[in-house]
C-alpha positions as CSV (number, residue, x, y, z in Angstrom):
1,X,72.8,120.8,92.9
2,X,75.0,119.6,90.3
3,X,77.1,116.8,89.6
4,X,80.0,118.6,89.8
5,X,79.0,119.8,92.9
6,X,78.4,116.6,94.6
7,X,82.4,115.6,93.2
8,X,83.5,118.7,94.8
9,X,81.5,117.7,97.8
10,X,82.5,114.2,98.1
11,X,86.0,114.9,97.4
12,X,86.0,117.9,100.4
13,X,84.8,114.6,102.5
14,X,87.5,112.4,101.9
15,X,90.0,115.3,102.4
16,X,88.9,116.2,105.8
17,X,88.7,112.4,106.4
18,X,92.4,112.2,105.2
19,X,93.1,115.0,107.0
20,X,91.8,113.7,110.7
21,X,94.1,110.1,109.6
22,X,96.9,112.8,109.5
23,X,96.0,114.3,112.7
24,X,95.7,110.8,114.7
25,X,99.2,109.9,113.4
26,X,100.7,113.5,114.7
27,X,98.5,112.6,118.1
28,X,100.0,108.9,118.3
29,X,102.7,109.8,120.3
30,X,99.9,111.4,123.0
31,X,101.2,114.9,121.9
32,X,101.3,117.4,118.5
33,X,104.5,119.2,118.2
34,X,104.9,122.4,117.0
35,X,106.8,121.0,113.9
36,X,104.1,118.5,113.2
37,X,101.4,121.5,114.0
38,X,103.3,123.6,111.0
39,X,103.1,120.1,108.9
40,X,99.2,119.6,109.4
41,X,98.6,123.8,109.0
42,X,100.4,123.2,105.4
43,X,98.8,120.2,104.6
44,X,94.9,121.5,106.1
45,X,95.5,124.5,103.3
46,X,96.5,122.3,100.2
47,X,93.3,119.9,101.3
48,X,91.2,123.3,101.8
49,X,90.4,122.3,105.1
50,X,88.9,125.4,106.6
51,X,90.0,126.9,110.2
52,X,86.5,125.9,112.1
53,X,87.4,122.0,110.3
54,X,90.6,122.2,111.6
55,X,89.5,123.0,115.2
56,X,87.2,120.8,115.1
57,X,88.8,118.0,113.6
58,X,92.4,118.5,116.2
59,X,89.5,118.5,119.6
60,X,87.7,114.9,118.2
61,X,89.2,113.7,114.9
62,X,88.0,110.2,115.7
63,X,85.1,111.1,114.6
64,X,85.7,111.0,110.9
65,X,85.8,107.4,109.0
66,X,88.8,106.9,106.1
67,X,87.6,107.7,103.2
68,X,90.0,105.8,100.3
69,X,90.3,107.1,97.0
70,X,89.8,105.6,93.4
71,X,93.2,105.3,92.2
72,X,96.8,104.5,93.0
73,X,98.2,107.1,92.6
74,X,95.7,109.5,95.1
75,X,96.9,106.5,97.4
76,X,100.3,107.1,97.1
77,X,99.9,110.6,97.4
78,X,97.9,110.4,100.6
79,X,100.6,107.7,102.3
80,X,103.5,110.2,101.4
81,X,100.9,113.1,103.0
82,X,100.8,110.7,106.1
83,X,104.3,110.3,106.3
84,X,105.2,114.2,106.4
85,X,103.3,114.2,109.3
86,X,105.0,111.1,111.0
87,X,108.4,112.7,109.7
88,X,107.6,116.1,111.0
89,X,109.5,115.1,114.1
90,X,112.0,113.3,112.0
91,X,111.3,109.7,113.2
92,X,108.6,106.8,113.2
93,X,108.0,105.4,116.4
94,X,106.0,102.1,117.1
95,X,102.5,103.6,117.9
96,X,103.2,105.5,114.4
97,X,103.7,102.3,112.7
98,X,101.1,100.6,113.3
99,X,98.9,103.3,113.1
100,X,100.0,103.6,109.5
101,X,99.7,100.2,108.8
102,X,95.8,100.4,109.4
103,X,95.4,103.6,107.2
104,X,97.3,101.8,104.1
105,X,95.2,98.8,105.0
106,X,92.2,101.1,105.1
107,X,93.4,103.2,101.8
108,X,93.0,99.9,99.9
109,X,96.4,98.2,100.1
110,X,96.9,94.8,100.8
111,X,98.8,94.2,104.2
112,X,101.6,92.8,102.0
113,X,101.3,96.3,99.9
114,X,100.7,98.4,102.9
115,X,103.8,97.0,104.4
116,X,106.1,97.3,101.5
117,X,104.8,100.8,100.6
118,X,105.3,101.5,103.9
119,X,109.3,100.5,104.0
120,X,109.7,102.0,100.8
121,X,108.7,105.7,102.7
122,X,110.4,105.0,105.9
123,X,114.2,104.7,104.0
124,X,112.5,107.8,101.6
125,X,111.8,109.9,104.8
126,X,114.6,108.8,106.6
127,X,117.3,109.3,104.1
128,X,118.4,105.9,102.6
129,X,116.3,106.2,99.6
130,X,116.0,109.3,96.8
131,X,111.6,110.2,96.3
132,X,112.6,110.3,92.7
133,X,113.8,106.4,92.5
């Protein structure tokens, strides 16, 4: 096996990781939608997250420990993947929040970081604030 092999491996790992985080947040509310269903189909294909993965990963996605990435910016990218799953039913409710609080925490913010990257997303998501800015 090569070393390049092993990346691809390891980064597959984190993805489907990532991608379970996604699935407990659409699952916080005891339910997935179909809109947040259509969110996590979209998302399971850009991570390459195979049909048998995603079954098995939506019947027991518990089962797969946060995996955070290297650098800031795959951080960022994996809160804002978080929070188009949260926002797939256009809203964040409590059980969402603090959910997401955990998975920043868990990604390698701070709590202070995690909670400001976090407010930053929720006026994004919710209108009050332009991605770009």
């Amino acid at each position: 096996m090569s070393i390049s092999d092993l990346y691809a491996s390891g980064e597959h790992k984190s993805n489907i990781a990532h991608f379970a985080a996604m699935v407990n947040l659409a699952a916080a509310d005891d339910t997935i939608n179909t809109k947040e269903k259509t969110v996590l189909k979209r998302l399971a294909f850009k991570m390459d997250v195979s049909e048998e993965e995603y079954d098995r990963i939506l019947k027991n996605p518990d089962q797969y420990p946060l995996i955070p990435p290297f650098s800031l910016e795959k951080r960022i990218e994996r809160i804002h993947d978080l929070f188009n799953t949260i926002y797939a039913d256009y809203g964040i409710d409590e059980p969402e929040r603090k959910l997401i609080i955990k998975y920043a925490i868990g990604l390698g913010f701070s709590e202070d970081q995690a909670n400001e990257e976090i407010e930053k997303c929720i006026r994004v998501y919710g209108g009050g604030d332009n991605y770009e800015d």
